[in-house]
C-alpha positions as CSV (number, residue, x, y, z in Angstrom):
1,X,-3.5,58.8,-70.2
2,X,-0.3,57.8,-71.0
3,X,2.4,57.3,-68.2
4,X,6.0,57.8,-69.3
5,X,8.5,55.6,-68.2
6,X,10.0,58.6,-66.6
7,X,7.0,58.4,-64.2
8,X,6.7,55.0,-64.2
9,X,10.8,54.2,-62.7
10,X,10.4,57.9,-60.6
11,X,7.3,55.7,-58.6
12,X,9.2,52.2,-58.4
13,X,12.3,54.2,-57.1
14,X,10.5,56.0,-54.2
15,X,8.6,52.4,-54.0
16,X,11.8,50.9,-53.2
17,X,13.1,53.1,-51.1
18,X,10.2,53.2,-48.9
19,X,10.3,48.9,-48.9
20,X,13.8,49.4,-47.6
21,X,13.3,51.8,-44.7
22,X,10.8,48.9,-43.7
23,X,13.2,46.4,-43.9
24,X,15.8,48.8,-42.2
25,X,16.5,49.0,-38.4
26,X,13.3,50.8,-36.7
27,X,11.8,51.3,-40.0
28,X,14.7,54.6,-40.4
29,X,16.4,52.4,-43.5
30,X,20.2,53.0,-44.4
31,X,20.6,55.3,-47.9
32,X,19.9,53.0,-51.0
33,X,22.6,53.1,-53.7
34,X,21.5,54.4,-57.0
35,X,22.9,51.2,-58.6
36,X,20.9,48.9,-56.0
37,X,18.0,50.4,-57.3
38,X,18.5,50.0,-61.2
39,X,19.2,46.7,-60.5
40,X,16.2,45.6,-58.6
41,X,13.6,47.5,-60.8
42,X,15.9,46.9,-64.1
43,X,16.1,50.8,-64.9
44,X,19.2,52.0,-66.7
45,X,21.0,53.5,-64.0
46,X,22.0,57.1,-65.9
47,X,18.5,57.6,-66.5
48,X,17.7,56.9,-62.6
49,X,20.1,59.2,-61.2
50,X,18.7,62.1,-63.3
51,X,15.0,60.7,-62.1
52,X,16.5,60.6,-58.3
53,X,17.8,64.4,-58.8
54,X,14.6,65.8,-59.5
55,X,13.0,63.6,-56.6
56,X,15.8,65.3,-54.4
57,X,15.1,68.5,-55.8
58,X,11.0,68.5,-54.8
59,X,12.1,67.3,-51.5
60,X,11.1,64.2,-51.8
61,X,14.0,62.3,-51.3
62,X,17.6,63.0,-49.8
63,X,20.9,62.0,-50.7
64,X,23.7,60.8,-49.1
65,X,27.5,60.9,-50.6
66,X,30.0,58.8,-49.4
67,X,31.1,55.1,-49.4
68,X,27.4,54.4,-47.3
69,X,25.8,56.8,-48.8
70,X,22.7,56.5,-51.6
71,X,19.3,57.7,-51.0
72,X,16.2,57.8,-49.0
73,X,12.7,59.1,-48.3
74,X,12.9,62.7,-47.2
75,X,9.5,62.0,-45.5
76,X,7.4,59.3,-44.1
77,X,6.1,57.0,-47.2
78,X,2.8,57.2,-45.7
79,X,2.9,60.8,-46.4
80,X,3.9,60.7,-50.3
81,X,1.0,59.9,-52.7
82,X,1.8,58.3,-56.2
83,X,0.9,62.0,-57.5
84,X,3.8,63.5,-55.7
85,X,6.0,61.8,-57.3
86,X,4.7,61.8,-61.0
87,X,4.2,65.9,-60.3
88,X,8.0,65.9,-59.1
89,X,9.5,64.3,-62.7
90,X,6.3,65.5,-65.0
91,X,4.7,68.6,-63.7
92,X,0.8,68.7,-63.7
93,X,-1.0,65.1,-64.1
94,X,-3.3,66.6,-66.8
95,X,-2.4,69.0,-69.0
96,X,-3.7,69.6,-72.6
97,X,-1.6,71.3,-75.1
98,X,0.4,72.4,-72.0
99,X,-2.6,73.5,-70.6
100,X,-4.7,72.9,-67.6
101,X,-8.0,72.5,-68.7
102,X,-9.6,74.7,-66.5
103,X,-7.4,77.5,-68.7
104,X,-9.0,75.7,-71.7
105,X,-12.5,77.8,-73.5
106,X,-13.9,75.6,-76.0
107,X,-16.8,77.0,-78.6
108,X,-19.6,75.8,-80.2
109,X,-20.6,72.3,-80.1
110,X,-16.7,71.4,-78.9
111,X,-17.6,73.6,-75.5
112,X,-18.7,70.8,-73.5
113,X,-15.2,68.9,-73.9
114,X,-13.2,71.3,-71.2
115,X,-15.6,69.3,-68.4
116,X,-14.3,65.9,-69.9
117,X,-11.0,67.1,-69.3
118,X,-12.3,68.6,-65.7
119,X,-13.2,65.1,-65.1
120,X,-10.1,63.1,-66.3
121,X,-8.2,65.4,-64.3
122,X,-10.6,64.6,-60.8
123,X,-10.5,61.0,-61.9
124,X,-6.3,60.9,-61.9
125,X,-6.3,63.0,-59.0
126,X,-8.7,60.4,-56.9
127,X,-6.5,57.7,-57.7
128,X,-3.0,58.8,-58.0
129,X,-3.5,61.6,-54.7
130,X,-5.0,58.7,-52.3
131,X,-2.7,55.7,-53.0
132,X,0.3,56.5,-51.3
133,X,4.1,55.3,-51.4
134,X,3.8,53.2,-48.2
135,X,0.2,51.7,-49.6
136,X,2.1,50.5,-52.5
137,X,5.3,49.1,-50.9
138,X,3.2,46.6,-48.6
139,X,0.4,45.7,-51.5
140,X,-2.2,47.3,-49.3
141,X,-4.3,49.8,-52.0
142,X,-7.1,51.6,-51.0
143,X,-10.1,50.4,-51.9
144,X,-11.3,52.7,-53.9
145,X,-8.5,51.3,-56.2
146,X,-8.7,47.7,-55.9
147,X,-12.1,48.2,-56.4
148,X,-11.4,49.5,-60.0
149,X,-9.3,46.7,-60.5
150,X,-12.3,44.1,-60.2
151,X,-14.0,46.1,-63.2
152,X,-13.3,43.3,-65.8
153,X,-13.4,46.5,-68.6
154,X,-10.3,47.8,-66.8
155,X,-7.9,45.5,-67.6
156,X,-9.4,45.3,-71.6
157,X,-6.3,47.1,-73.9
158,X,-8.7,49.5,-75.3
């Protein structure tokens, strides 16, 4: 799987914004500027504001004009998962040919290949629909995750 950085800065974005309601007053946070944001996770700041537009859009972030405004969670980060967001910026988490591959009929000896896609989709979905925005922001991942992470294999480039 490849993750764009489209997906990649839409997921530091919402991280951010969720480590900044924790730092905010009673955990509310004041709106985030756009430019606040670039800066800290060095993303071009055009390209951000598009990314924050379609977070706004799915609901999952709200905007705020004005001299204090910027933006912030439009829920609870505890109730966004990682999938959220990459749906919100990149539609279905695994598509082939545009495709989800249960619309996918193989034949012949290729037939069997629509279940490995099955299972690459159940596999994303497992990680990327448990970990949520709030796990991330305070480093605690489920363990499910971190457990993957011990698997020497998963951090070969291959």
């Amino acid at each position: 799987m490849r993750i764009s950085a489209k997906a990649d800065y839409a997921v530091r974005a919402v991280v951010h914004l969720a480590a900044a309601a924790v730092e905010g007053a009673g955990g509310d946070g004041a709106p985030v500027k756009a430019q606040a944001i670039a800066d800290e996770q060095d993303i071009p700041v055009r390209f951000l504001l598009g990314i924050m537009n379609e977070l706004r859009v799915s609901g999952l972030v709200r905007s705020q004009r004005g001299a204090d405004g910027g933006f912030v969670l439009a829920r609870p980060a505890a109730e966004i998962a990682v999938a959220d967001v990459i749906r919100a910026v990149e539609g279905p988490l695994a598509n082939v040919s545009d495709l989800r591959p249960d619309e996918i009929d193989y034949t012949g000896s290729a037939a069997a290949l629509k279940d490995v896609w099955i299972a690459v989709r159940a596999s994303l979905r497992r990680v990327l629909e448990t970990t949520t925005i709030a796990a991330v922001a305070s480093g605690k991942l489920p363990s499910a995750v971190t457990s993957l992470t011990r698997d020497d294999d998963a951090w070969l480039p291959h």
